[in-house]
C-alpha positions as CSV (number, residue, x, y, z in Angstrom):
1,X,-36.7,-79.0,250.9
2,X,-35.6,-77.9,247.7
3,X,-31.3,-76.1,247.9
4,X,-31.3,-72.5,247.1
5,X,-28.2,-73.4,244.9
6,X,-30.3,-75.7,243.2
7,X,-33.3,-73.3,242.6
8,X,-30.8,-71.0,241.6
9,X,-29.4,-72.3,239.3
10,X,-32.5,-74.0,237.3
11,X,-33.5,-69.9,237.1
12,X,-30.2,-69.4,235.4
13,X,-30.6,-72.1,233.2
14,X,-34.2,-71.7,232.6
15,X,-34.1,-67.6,232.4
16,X,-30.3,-67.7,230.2
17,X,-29.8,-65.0,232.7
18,X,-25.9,-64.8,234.3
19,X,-25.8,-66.1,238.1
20,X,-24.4,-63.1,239.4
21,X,-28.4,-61.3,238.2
22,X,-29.7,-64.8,239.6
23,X,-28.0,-64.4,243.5
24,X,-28.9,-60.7,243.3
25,X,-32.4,-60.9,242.6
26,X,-32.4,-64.2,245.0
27,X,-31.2,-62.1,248.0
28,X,-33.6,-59.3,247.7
29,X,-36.4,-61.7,247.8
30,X,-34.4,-63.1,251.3
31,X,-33.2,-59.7,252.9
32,X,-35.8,-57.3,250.9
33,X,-35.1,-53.7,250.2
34,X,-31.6,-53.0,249.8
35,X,-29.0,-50.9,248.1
36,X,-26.3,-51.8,245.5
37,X,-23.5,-51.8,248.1
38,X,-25.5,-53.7,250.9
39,X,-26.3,-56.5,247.8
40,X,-22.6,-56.2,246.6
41,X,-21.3,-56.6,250.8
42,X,-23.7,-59.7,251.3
43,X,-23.2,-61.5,248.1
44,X,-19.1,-60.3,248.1
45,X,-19.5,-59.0,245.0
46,X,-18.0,-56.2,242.5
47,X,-20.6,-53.4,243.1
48,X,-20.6,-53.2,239.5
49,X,-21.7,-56.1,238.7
50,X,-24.8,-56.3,240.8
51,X,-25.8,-52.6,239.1
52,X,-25.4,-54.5,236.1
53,X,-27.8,-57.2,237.5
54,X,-30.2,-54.8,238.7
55,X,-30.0,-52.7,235.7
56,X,-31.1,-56.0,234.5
57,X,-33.8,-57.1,236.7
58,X,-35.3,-53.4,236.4
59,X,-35.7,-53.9,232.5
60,X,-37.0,-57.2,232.8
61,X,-39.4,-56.7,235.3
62,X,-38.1,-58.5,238.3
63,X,-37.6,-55.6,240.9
64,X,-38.4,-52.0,241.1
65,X,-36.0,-49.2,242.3
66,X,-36.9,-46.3,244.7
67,X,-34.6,-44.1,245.7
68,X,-31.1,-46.1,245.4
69,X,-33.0,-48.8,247.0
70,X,-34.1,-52.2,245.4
71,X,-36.9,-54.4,246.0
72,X,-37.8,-57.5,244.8
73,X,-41.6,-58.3,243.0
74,X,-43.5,-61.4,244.2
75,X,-41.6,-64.1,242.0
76,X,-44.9,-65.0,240.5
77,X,-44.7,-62.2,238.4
78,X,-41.1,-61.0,238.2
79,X,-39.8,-64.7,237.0
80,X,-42.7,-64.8,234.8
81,X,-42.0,-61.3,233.7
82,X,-38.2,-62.4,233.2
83,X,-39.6,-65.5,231.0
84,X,-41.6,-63.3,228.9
85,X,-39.1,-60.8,228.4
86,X,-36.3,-63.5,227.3
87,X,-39.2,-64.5,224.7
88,X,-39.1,-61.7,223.2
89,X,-36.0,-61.4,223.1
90,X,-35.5,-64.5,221.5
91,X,-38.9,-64.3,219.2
92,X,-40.2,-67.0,220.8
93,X,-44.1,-67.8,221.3
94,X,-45.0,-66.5,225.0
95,X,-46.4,-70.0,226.5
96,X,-47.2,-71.1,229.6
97,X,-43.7,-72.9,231.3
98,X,-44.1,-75.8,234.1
99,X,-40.6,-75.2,234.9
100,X,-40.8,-71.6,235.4
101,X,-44.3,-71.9,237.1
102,X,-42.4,-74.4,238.9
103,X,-39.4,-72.3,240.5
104,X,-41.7,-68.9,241.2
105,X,-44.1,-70.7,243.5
106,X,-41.0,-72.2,245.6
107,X,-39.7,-68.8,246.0
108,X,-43.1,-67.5,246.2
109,X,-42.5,-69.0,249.7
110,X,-39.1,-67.7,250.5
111,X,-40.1,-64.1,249.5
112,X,-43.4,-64.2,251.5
113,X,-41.6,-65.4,254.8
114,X,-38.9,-62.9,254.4
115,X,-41.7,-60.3,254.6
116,X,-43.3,-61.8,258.4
């Protein structure tokens, strides 16, 4: 099995995205819906720093927001809408990425037995 530090990090690396957006999306896959303070108690981090992560992860297409609440998106769209969006960001061609393909369908797993 495959470290969650390890995963996490690839993401980071892979995604240019900061670590602190990387844990926060990483624990609403594990714990599901939650707000910024329950994210910011869990991961013991500045509250403002995980709105700024989920302000992220809202643009980019990793996780929705209802109601002060956060949720996650299956990772085999949210990382691959986080790839596209960095893309464009970058104007880069939007092609298929075995490393990203790669890292969604391992926490395709985690997010689907968080949700049993």
């Amino acid at each position: 099995m495959v470290s969650m530090d390890k995963v996490e990090d690839a993401l980071a690396r892979e995604l240019m995205m900061s670590m602190d957006t990387i844990k926060v999306y990483t624990m609403l896959l594990r714990k599901g819906m939650l707000n910024a303070r329950e994210i910011a108690d869990e991961l013991n981090m500045d509250e403002g720093k995980v709105k700024d992560a989920l302000s992220d992860l809202v643009r980019d297409g990793a996780c929705i927001e209802i109601n002060g609440r956060y949720e996650a998106l299956n990772p085999r769209f949210a990382i691959t809408n986080m790839y596209r969006m960095l893309c464009l960001r970058m104007n880069r061609e939007v092609k298929r990425n075995e490393r990203i393909d790669g890292i969604a369908s391992i926490l395709e797993k985690v997010y689907s037995d968080a949700r049993r």
